[in-house]
BAPA-914204 format. One record per residue (C-alpha): residue number from 1; residue in one letter; x, y, z. Coordinates in nm, 4 decimals. Layout:
BEGIN
REC,k,r,X,Y,Z
REC,NUM,a,X,Y,Z
...
//
This chain:
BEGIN
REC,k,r,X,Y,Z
REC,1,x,-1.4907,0.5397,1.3377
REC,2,x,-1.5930,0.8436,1.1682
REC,3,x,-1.7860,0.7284,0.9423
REC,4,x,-2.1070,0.6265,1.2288
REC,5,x,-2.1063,0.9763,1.3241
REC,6,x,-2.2793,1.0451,1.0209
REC,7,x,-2.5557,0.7536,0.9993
REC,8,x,-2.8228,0.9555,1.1597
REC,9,x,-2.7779,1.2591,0.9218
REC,10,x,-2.7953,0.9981,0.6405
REC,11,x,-3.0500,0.7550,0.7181
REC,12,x,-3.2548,1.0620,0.7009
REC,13,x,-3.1627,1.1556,0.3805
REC,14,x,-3.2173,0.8123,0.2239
REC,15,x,-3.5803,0.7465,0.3984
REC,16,x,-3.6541,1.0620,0.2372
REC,17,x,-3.5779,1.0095,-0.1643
REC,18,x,-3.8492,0.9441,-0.3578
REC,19,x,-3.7118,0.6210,-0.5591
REC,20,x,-4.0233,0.5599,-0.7682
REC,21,x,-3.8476,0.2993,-0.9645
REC,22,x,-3.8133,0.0696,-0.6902
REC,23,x,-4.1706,-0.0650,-0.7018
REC,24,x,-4.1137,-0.3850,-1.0150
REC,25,x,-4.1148,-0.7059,-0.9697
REC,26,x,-3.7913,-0.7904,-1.0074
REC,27,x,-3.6058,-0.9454,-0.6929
REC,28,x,-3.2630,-0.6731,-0.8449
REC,29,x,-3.3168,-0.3797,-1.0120
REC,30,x,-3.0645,-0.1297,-1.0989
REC,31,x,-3.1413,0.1882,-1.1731
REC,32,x,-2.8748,0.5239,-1.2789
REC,33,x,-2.8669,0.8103,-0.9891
REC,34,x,-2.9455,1.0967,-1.2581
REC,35,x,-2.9447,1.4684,-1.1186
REC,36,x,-3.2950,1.5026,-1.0687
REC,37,x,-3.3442,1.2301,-0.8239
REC,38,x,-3.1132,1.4453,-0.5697
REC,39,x,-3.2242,1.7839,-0.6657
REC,40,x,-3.4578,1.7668,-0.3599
REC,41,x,-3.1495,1.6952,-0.0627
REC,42,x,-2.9937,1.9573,0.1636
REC,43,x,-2.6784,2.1132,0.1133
REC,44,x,-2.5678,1.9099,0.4310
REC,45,x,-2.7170,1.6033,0.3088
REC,46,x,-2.5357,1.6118,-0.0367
REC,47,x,-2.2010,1.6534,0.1561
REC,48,x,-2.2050,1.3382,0.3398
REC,49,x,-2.2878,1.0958,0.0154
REC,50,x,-1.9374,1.3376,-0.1189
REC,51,x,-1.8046,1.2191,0.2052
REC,52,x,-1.9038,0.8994,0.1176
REC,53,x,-1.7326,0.8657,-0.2424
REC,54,x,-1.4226,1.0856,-0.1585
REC,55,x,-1.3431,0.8056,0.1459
REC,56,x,-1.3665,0.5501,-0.1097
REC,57,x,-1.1629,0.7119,-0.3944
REC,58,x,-0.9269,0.7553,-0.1075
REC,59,x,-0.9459,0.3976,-0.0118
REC,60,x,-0.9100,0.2607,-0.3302
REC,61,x,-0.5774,0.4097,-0.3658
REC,62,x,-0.2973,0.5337,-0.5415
REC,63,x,-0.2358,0.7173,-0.8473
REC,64,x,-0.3211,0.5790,-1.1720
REC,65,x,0.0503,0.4940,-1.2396
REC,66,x,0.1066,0.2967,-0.9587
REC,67,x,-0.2663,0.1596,-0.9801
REC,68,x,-0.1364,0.0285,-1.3639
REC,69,x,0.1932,-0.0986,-1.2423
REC,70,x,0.0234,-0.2981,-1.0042
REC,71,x,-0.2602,-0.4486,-1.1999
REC,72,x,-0.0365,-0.4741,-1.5306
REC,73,x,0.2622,-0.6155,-1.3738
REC,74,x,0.3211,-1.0042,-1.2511
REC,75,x,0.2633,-1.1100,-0.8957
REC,76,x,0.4484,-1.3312,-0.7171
REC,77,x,0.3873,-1.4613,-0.3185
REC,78,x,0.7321,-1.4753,-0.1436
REC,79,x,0.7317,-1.8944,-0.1683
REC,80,x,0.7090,-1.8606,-0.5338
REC,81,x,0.9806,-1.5183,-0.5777
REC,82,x,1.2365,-1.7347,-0.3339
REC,83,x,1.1660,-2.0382,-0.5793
REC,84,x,1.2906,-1.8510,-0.8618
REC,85,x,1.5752,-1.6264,-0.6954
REC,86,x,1.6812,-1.8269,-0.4260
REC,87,x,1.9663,-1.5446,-0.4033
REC,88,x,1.7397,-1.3141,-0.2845
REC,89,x,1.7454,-1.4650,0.0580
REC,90,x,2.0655,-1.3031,0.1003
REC,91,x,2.0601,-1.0299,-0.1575
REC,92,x,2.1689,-0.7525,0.0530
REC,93,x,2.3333,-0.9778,0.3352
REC,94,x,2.6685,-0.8555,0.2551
REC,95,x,2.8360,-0.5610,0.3173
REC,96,x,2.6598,-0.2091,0.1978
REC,97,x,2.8546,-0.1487,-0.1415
REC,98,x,2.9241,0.1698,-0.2255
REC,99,x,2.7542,0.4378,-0.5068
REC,100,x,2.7067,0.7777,-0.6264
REC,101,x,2.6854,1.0678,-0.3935
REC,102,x,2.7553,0.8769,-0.1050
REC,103,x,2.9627,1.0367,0.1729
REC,104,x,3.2539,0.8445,0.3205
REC,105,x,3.4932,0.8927,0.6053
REC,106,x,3.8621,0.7684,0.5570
REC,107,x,4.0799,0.7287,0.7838
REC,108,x,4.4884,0.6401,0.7305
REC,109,x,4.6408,0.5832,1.0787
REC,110,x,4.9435,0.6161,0.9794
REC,111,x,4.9586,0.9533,0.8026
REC,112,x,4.6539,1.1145,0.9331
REC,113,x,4.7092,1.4394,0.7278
REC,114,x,4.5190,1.1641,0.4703
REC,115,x,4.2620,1.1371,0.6245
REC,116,x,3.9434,1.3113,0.5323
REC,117,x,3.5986,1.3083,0.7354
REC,118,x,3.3550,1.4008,0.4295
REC,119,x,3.4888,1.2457,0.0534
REC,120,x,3.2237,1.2295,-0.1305
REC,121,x,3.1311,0.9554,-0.4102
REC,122,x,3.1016,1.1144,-0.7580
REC,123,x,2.7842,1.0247,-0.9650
REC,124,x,3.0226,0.8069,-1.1277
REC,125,x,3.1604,0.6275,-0.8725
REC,126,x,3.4641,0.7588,-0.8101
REC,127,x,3.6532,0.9293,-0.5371
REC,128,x,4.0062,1.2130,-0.4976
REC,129,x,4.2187,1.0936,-0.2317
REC,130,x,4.5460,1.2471,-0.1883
REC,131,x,4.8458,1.0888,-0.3421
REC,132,x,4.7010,0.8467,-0.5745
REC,133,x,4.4249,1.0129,-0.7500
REC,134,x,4.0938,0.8941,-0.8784
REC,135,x,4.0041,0.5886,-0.7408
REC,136,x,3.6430,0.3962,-0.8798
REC,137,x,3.4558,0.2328,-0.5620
REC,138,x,3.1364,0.2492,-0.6978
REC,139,x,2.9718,-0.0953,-0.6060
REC,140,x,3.2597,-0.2172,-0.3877
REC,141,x,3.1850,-0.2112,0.0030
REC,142,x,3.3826,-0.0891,0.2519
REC,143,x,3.6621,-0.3095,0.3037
REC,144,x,3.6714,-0.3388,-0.0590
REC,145,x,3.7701,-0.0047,-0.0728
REC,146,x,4.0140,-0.0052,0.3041
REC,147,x,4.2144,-0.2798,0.0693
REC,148,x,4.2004,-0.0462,-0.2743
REC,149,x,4.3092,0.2352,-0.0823
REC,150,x,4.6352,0.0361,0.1064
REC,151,x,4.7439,-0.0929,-0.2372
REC,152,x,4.7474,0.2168,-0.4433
REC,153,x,4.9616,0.4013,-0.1697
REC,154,x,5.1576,0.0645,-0.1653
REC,155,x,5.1980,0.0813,-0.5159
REC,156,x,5.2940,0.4170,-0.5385
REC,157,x,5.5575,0.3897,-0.2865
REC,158,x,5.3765,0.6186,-0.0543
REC,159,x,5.3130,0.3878,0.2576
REC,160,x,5.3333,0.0164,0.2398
REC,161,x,5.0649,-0.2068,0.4453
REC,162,x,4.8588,0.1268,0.5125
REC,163,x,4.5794,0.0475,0.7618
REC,164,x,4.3099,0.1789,0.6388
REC,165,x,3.9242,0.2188,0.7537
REC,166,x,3.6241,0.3745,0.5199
REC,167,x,3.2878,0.4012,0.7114
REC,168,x,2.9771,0.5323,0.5489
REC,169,x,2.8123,0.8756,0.6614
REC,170,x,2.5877,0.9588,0.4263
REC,171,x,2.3992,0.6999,0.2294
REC,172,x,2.2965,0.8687,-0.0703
REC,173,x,2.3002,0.6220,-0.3635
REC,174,x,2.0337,0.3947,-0.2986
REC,175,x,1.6656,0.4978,-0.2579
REC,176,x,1.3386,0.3475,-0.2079
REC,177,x,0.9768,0.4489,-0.1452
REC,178,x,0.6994,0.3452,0.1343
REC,179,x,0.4224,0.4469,0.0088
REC,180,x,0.0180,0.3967,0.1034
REC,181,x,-0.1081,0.3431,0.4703
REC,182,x,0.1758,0.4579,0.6876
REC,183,x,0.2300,0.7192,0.8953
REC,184,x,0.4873,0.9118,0.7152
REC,185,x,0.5068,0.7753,0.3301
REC,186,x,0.7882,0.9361,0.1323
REC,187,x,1.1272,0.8441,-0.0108
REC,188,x,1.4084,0.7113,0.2188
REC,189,x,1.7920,0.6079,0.1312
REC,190,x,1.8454,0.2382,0.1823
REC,191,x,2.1184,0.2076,0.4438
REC,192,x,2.2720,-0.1560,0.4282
REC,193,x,2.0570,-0.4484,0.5234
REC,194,x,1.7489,-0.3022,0.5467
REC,195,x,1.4324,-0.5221,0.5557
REC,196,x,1.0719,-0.4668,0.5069
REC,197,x,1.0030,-0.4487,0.8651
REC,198,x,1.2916,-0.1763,0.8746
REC,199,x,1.1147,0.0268,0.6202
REC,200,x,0.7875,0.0191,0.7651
REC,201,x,0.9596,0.1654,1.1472
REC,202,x,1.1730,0.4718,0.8979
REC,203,x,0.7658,0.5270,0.7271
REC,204,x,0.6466,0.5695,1.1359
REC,205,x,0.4649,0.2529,1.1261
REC,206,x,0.1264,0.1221,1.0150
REC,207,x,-0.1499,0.3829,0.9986
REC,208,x,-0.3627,0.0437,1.1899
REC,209,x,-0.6823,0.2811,1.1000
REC,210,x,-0.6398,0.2439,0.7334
REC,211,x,-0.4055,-0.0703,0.6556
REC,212,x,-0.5104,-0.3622,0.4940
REC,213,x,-0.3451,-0.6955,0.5980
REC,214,x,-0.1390,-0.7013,0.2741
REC,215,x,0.1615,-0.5319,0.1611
REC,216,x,0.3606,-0.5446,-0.1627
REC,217,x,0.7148,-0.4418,-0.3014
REC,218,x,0.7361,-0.3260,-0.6647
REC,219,x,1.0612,-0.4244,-0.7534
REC,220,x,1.2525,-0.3160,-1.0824
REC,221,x,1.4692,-0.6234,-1.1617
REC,222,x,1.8196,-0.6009,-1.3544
REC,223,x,1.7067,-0.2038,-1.3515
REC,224,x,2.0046,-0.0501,-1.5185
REC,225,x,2.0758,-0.3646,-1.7451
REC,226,x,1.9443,-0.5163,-2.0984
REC,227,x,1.6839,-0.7144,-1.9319
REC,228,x,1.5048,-0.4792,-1.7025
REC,229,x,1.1263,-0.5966,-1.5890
REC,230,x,0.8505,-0.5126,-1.3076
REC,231,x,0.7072,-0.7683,-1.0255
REC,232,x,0.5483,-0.7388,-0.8011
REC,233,x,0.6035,-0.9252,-0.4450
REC,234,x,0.3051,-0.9990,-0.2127
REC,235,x,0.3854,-0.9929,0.1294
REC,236,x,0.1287,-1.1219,0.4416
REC,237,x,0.1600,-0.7949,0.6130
REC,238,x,-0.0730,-0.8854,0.8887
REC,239,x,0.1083,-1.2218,0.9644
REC,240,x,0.4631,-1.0269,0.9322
REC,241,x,0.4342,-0.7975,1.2167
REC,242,x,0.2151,-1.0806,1.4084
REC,243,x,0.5673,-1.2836,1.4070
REC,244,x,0.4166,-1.5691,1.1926
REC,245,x,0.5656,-1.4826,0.8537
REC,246,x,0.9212,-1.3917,0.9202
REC,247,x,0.9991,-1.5270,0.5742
REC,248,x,0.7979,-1.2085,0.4170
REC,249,x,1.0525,-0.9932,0.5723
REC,250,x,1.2533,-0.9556,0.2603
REC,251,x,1.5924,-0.7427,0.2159
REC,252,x,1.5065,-0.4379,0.0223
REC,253,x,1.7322,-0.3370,-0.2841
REC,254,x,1.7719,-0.0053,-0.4503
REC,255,x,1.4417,0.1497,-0.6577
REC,256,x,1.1878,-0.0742,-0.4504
REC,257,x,0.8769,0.0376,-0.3608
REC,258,x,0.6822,-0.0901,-0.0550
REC,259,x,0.3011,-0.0208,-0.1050
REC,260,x,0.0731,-0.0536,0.1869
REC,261,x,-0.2815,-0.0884,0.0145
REC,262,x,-0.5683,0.0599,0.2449
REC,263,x,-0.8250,-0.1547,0.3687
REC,264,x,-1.1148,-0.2113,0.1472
REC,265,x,-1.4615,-0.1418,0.3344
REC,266,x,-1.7782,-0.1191,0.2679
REC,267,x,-2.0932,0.0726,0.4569
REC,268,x,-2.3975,-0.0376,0.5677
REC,269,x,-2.6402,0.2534,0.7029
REC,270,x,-2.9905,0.2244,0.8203
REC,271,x,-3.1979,-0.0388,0.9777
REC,272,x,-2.9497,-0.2720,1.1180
REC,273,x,-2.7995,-0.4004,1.4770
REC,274,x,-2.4607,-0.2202,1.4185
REC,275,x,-2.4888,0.0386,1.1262
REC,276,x,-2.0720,0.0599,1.0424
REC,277,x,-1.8380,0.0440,0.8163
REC,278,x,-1.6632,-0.3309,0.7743
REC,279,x,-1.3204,-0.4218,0.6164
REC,280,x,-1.3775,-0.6216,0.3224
REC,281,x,-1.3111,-0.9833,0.4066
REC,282,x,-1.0860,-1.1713,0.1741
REC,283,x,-1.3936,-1.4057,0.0057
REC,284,x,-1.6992,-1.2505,-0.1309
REC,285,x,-1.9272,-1.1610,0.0776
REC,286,x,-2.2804,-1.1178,-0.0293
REC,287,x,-2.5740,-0.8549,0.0784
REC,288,x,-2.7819,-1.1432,0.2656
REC,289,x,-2.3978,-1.1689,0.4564
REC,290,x,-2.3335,-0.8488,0.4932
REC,291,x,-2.6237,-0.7748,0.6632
REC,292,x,-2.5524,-1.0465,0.8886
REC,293,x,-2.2451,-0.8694,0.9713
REC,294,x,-2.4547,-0.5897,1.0569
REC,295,x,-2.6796,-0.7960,1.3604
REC,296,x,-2.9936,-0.8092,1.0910
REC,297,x,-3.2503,-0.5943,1.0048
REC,298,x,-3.3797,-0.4137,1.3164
REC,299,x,-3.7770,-0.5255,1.3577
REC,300,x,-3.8627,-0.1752,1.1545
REC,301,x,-3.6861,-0.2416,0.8746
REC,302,x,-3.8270,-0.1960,0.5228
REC,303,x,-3.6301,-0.5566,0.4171
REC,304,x,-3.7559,-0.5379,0.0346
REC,305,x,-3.6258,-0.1678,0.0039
REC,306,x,-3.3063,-0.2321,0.0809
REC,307,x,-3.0753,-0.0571,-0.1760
REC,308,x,-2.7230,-0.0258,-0.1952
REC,309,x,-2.5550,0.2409,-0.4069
REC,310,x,-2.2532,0.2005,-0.6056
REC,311,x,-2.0102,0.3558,-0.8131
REC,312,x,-1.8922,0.1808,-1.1179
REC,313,x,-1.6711,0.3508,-1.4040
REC,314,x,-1.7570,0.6807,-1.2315
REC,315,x,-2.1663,0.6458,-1.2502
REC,316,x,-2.3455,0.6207,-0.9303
REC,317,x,-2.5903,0.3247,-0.9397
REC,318,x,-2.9009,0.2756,-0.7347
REC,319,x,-2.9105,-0.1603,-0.7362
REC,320,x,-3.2631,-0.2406,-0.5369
REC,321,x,-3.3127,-0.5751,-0.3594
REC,322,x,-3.5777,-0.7560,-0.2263
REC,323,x,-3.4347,-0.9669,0.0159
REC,324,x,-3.7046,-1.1638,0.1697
REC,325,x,-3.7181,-1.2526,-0.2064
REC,326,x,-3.3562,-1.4074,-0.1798
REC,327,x,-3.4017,-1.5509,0.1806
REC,328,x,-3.7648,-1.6830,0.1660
REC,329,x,-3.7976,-1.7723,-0.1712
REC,330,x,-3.5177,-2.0003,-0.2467
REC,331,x,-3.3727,-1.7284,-0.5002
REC,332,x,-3.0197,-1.6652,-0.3316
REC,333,x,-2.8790,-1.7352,-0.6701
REC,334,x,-3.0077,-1.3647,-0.7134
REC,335,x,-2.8199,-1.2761,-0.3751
REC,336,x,-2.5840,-0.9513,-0.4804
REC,337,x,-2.1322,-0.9220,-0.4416
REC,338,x,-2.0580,-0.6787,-0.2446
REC,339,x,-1.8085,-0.4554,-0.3776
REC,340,x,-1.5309,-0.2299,-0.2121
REC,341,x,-1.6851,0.1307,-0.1242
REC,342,x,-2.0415,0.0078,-0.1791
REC,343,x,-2.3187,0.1381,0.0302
REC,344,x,-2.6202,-0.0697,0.1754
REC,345,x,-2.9089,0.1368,0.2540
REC,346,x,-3.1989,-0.0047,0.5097
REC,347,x,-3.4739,0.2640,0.4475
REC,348,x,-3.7388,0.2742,0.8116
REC,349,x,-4.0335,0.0690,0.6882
REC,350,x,-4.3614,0.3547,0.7510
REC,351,x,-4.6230,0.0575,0.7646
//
């Protein structure tokens, strides 16, 4: 990945800061990056810890709305939303039904001077069709609105058992969004029976560089009625397109949103095996484990200068661990959680 092609440059940088602070006693110490403790770095150097926190701003996400929605609203896994709507299994396994600024073709076979190739659905739901008028087909489906059609002429006395066939051309009326790690995230009009799986192929697929191994869909329930409310629906992504979780393949409805979260990492730079960045695994992994990850120190690492630096509430934080402390001393209560977008520095050890 991109991110090794810059360990060199870095592990440079980070042998040569003078942390002063690092020398107590204490197996953890955390200490505030202030300006003055980086006034001494290239230009170049500065650019790649920028790097650094711009790929994990990135990382962590969306906007702040959709970050709220997600952490404000319920969750529920797809065993426990099926509990509760058991309809949902075949929400949208009926015909497509019919809304606003949707484009139909109509076709009367026996008067075909009737029959039009582009009538389009008012915002209201209705249609002109020669003869009879106005005619409402907002939420009815096709045949609904073949069998409306044949009795209005019928009634009319214009042509009694019509044959009559309405196909869709434009769907218009129903909308939802993919939006995080795939290859083309944007808005997209729900055509009929459209599952999760269908959403992700319109999107271009998974962006497999940056995708975690969950999705979600936000999901506006009764959305234009008295008794409207958010969930939030967490789907096994990974599992889905391995073919193990077919039931996470839900029918979308209209106003859904299908998030892709990126994958969390973290970095670890310096005097290990395998220097990399590593998706966060679902558990909590520790610094003793994460450098386990990593192959180990290399036989010139400076183990009890290991530091990893963190953001938190948007100040950069210098924690400092002495791990032979931790892994010699019987003091791995003191062991540190790694957090998303943290990075573990192994400085070279000079003696």
């Amino acid at each position: 990945m991109k991110y090794v092609k810059m360990l060199p440059i870095f592990i440079v940088v980070v042998a040569s800061l003078a942390f002063s602070a690092c020398g107590g006693g204490g197996v953890v110490r955390v200490t505030t990056i202030k300006d003055q403790q980086i006034d001494g770095l290239k230009e170049a150097a500065l650019a790649k810890i920028e790097e650094i926190k711009e790929v994990g701003e990135t990382q962590q996400g969306v906007d702040a709305g959709l970050s709220n929605v997600i952490e404000e609203t319920p969750h529920f896994s797809v065993s426990q939303y099926l509990a509760q709507c058991p309809e949902a299994r075949g929400i949208c396994g009926g015909d497509y039904k019919v809304g606003g600024y949707d484009v139909l073709s109509i076709a009367v076979y026996e008067e075909e001077d009737l029959s039009s190739e582009a009538v389009r659905v008012s915002e209201g739901g209705y249609i002109s069709f020669p003869l009879i008028g106005r005619v409402k087909v907002d939420d009815l489906t096709t045949s609904e609105i073949e069998e409306l059609i044949s009795l209005k002429l019928a009634d009319e006395q214009y042509l009694l058992e019509a044959h009559v066939a309405v196909f869709v051309t434009e769907y218009n009326s129903k909308r939802f969004l993919v939006l995080g790690a795939v290859e083309d995230p944007g808005a997209y009009s729900l055509q009929g029976q459209e599952r999760v799986l269908d959403a992700i192929s319109r999107a271009g697929g998974i962006d497999s560089e940056q995708a975690g191994k969950k999705a979600m869909i936000i999901r506006t329930e009764d959305w234009r009625g008295t008794h409207e409310r958010k969930i939030v629906i967490d789907i096994d992504l990974h599992g889905l397109l391995k073919g193990r979780d077919q039931i996470s393949n839900l029918y979308l409805l209209d106003e859904d949103t299908l998030f892709v979260p990126a994958a969390e990492h973290f970095y670890i730079m310096g005097q290990v095996n395998k220097p990399a960045s590593y998706v966060m695994p679902e558990s909590e992994i520790t610094l003793v484990e994460a450098i386990g990850m990593a192959g180990g120190f290399t036989r010139i690492a400076a183990r009890n200068s290991t530091r990893i630096i963190r953001v938190e509430d948007g100040v950069e934080k210098i924690i400092e661990v002495q791990v032979d402390a931790i892994t010699k001393s019987g003091k791995k209560i003191r062991d540190v959680i790694i957090q998303p977008n943290d990075v573990i520095v192994v400085p070279e050890s000079f003696f």
